[in-house]
N, C-alpha and C positions, 0 to 999 in steps of 0.2 A: 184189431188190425184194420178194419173197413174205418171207426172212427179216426186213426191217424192218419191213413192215406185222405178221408175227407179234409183234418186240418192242413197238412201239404199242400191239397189241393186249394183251400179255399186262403191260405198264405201266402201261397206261389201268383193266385190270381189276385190278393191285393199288393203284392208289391208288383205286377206287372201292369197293374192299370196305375197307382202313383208314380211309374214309374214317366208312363207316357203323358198322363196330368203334364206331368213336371214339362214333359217334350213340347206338350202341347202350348203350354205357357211361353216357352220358349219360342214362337215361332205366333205369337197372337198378330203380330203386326202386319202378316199378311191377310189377317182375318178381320180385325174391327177397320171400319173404314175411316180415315183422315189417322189413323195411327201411325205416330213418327218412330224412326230408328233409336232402340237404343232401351234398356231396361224400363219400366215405369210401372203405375202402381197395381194396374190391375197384373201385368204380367210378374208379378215380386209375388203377388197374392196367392195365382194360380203356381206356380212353380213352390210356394213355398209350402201350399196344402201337399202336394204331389209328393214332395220329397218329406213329408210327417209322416203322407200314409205311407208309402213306399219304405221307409226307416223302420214304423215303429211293428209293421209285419217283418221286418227281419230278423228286428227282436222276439219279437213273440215264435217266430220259426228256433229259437233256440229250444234245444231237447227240453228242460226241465220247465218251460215258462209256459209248450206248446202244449206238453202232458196236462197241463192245467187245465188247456183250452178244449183238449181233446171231445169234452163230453158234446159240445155245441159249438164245431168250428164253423160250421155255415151260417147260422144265425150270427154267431160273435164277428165277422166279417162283414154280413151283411149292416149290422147294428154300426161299426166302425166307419165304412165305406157310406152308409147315409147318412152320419153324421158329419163326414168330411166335406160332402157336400151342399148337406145343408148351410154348413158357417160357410163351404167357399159361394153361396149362392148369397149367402148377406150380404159378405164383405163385397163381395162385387157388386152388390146395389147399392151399397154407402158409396162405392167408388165413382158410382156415377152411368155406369155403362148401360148407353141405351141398349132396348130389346130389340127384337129381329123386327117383330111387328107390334101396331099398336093394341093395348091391351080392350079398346074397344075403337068403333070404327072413327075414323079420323072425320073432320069437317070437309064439306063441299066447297072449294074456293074457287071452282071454274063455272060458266054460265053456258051451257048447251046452246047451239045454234040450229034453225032450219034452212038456211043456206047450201048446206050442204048433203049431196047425195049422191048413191051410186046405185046404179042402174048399169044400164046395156051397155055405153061404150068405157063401162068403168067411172071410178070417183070423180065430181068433178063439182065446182061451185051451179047453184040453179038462179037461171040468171035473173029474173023477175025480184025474187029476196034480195040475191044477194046488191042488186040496183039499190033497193032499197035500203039494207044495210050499210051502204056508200052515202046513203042522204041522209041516215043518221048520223053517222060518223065514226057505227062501229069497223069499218069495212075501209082501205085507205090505198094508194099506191096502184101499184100492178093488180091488186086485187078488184079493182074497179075497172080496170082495161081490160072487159071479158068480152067474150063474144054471145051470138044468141045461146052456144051449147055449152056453155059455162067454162070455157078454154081460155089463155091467154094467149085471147090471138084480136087486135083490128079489123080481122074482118072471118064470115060467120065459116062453114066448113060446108058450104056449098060450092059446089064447079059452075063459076060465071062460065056464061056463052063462049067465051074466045077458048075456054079451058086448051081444045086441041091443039091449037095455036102456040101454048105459054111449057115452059115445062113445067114439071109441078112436083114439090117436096115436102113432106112429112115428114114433121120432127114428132118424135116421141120421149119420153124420159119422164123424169121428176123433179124434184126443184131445181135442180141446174138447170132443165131444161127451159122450163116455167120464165126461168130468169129472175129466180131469189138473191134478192142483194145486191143487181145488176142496177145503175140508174136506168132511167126511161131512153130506150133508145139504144142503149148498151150490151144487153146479154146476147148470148153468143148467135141466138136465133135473129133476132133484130139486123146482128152486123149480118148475118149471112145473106136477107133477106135487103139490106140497102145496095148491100153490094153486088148484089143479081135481083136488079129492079125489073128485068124480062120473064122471070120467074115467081111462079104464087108459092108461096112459102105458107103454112101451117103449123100451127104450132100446139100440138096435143098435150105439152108437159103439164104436171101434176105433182103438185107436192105433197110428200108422206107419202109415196105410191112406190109399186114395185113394179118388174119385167110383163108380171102378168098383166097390171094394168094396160102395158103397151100392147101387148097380144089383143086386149078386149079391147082397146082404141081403134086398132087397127080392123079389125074384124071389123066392127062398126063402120069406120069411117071411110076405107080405101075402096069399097065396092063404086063407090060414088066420085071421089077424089081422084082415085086410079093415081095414085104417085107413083113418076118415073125412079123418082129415090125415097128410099126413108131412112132415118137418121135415127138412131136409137141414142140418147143420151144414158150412161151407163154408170153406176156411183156406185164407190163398194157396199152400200148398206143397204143396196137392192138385194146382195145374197141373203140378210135376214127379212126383210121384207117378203120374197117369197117364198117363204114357208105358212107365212101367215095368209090368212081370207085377204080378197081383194077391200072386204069392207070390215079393214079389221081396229074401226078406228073410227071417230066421230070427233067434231069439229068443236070446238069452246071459244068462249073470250075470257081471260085470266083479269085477275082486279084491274091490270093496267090496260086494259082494252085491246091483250095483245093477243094473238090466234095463238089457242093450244089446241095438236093435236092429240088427244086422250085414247089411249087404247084400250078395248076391254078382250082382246087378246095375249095370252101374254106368252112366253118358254118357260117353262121349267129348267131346274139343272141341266136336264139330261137332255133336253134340245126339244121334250114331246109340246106344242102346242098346246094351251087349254083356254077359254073361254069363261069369262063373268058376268055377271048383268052391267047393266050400265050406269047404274048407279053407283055401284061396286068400283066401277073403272073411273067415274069422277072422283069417289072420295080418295082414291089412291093415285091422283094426276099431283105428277110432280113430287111424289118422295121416292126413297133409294130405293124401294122393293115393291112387289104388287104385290099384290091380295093371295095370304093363302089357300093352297087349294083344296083342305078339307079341315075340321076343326081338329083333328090331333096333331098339323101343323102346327096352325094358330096356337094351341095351348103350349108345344113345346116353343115357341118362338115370341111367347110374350115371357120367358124365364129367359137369365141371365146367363145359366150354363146352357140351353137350349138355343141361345142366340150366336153360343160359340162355333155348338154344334152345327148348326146350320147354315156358316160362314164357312166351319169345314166343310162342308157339304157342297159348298156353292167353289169353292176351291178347286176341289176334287173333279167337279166337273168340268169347270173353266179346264182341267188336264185333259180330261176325257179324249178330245177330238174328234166326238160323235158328232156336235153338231156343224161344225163345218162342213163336214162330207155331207151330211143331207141338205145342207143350203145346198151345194155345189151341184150335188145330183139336181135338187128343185130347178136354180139356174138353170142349167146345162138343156132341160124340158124344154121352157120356157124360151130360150134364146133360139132352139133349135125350131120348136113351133113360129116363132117370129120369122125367122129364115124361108121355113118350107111357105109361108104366107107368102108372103113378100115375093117368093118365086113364082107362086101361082097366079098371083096379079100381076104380072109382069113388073114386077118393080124391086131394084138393085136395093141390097140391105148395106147401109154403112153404119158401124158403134165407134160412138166417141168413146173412149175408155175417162171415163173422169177420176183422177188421182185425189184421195184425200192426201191433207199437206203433207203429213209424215213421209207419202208415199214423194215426194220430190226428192228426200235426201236417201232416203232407201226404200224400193217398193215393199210393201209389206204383202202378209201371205194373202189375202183376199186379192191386191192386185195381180201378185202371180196367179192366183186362180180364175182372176177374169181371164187376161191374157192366154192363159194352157187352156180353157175352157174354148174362146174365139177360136184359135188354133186346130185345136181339134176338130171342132163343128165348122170348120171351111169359111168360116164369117171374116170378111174384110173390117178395118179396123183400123181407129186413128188415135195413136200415143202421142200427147201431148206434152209430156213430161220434163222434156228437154224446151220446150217455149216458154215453160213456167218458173215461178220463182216464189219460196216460200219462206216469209210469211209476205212479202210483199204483194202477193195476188189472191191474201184469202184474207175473210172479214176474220177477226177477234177471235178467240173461242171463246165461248161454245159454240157459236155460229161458224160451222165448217164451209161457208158458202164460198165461190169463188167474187170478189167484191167485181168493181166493175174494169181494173187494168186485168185482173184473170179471166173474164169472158172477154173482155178484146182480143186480147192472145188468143184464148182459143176460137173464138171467131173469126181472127184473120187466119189462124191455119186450115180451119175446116173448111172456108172462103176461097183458099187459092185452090185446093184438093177440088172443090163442087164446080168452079167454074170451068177447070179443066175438063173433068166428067161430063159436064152440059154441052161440050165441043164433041167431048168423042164417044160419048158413052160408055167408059171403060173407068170402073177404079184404079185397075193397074196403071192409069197414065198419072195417076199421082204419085210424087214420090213420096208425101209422108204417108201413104196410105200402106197397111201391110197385109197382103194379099195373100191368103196362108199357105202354107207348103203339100200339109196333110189334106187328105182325100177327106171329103167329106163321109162320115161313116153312116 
């Protein structure tokens, strides 16, 4: 009796795993990447194992076929079910289908820089190198228009003598702020700073950086500066950005002598943060996936059904909605610390909300979560959304930057907002400015 209830059992559990094989086949195209709509060969492959094993335990669940099996139904199951796997693990490597990860480490194609570091007031080019780096010719543009603290800014982040005299505003951000993309003279800090020539304008932004960066700017730099205003420039990719170390990332020159920045922090599925050497983090600069995080990854991820698995996996999580709410919490810290600064130095906080493109024809959920985030934390705040136009005011993808007609835009709006503000002291006398309802909690 105990022998048939095991073959039942070990029958019921092979046609219920052929059976999701088969499902799982059915559904690969949301899992291998660049995979198009529509039957093809590896999903013919897996659907067609799925529905063998799934069939021929159905058979074998008939009375007279199962009494056979009865003496050894878990071995006999097992011996079926590994061999179903093993032809489905061939024929998917005849098929062609790369693995999760590579089966030993990948080559070095980026060249590590000393240019770059981060210290006290947060990341930032060091300026002596990177001088230097400009008279070789690996270093070019804007990146060569730094000041003595490695900032893109004309002039250094000391209070000239008249300081009391001028008003004075602090930009913060990251590459929007910086003025990525923007020609010379163009980006949104530039217009604001020709068009209030009575005013010293500074410009902290920093690319590949996050909110926290702004907070360590700030700290650093307002004790001295004393900014009447600061400007926070704000991009949705700052809510992934702070969860990670401020220095969660090191600078490269790629074969084309182009700046990569390499990270050797990465997320997991599940949103947990983890850390690799940095060698680790060069040889894995620039492909789909980073570096596993322990070797029983790795070994299931350099196999073909392992590859599957772990695309479900990465599925699965993208569903989760775990890691958004901990960006947002992180955010929400971080904005609020900016805030409570910025009060205690006497100096007014304004955030540019910067939209990526998609966000112009419909905001997507990170820009509602800036916006419900400012809101909440009493922070004044300028939507640009209705001045822009996309794709007209944003470079090419993959460069999400705003080119140089999208920092005019947003430059002449933050421009008429700030000169108003330098009259009366008051954001609420802007009208694009939105001045939140809720109580600061």
């Amino acid at each position: 009796m105990a022998a048939e209830k095991m073959t039942r059992w070990a029958l019921n559990a092979a046609v219920a795993f052929g059976a999701l094989l088969a499902l799982f086949g059915l559904g690969i195209d949301y899992l291998l990447p660049g995979a198009s709509p529509g039957l093809n060969l590896p999903q013919l492959l897996i659907i067609a194992a799925g529905l063998a094993l799934a069939l021929g335990a159905l058979l074998l669940s008939r009375p007279g076929l199962r009494r056979r099996a009865s003496g050894r139904p878990v071995f006999s199951a097992t011996i079926v079910i590994g061999i179903t796997l093993l032809l489905l693990e061939l024929l998917l490597t005849a098929a062609g289908i790369a693995t999760y990860f590579f089966s030993s480490p990948p080559g070095i194609v980026v060249r590590p820089v000393d240019w770059w570091v981060c210290a006290a007031p947060g990341c930032h080019y060091e300026y002596e190198k990177a001088m230097a780096a400009c008279q070789d010719g690996s270093l070019s543009g804007r990146h060569c228009r730094l000041n003595r603290q490695g900032f893109a800014d004309s002039q250094d982040f000391i209070a000239p003598p008249e300081t009391e005299a001028r008003h004075r505003i602090l930009a913060l951000g990251d590459s929007f702020t910086f003025g990525m993309s923007a020609d010379a003279g163009l980006s949104f800090v530039e217009i604001l700073e020709s068009r209030n020539p009575q005013a010293l304008v500074w410009n902290a932004g920093m690319p590949g950086t996050g909110t926290h960066q702004a907070v360590a700017s700030f700290k650093h730099f307002a004790p001295q500066l004393r900014p009447e205003l600061t400007i926070l420039g704000f991009y949705m990719n700052d809510f992934a950005d702070n969860l990670l170390p401020i220095d969660r990332a090191l600078r490269a020159l790629d074969p084309e002598n182009r700046i990569a920045s390499v990270n050797y922090h990465f997320y997991d599925t599940w949103g947990n943060v983890f850390a690799t050497d940095k060698e680790t983090a060069l040889r894995y600069y620039g492909h789909a996936v980073g570096p596993p995080r322990s070797r029983v990854e790795h070994a299931i991820g350099t196999t073909r059904l392992g590859t599957l698995l772990l695309r479900l996996r990465d599925a699965l999580g993208r569903l989760s909605g775990a890691l958004p709410a901990r960006q947002s919490e992180a955010t929400r810290g971080y904005l609020a610390d900016l805030r409570d600064l910025a009060q205690a130095h006497g100096s007014d906080l304004l955030v540019l909300v910067i939209p990526h493109r998609a966000d112009i024809a419909a905001p997507g959920d990170e820009f509602r979560a800036a916006i419900r985030l400012l809101e909440e934390e009493g922070i004044p705040y300028l939507n640009p959304v209705q001045s822009l136009n996309a794709p007209a005011d944003y470079m090419e993808a993959p460069n999400n930057h705003w080119n140089s007609a999208g920092h005019q835009k947003a430059g002449a709006l933050l421009s008429g907002c700030v000169e108003k503000y330098l009259v009366t002291k008051s954001l609420a006398d802007c009208e694009n400015v939105v001045m939140p309802t809720r109580p600061i909690q």
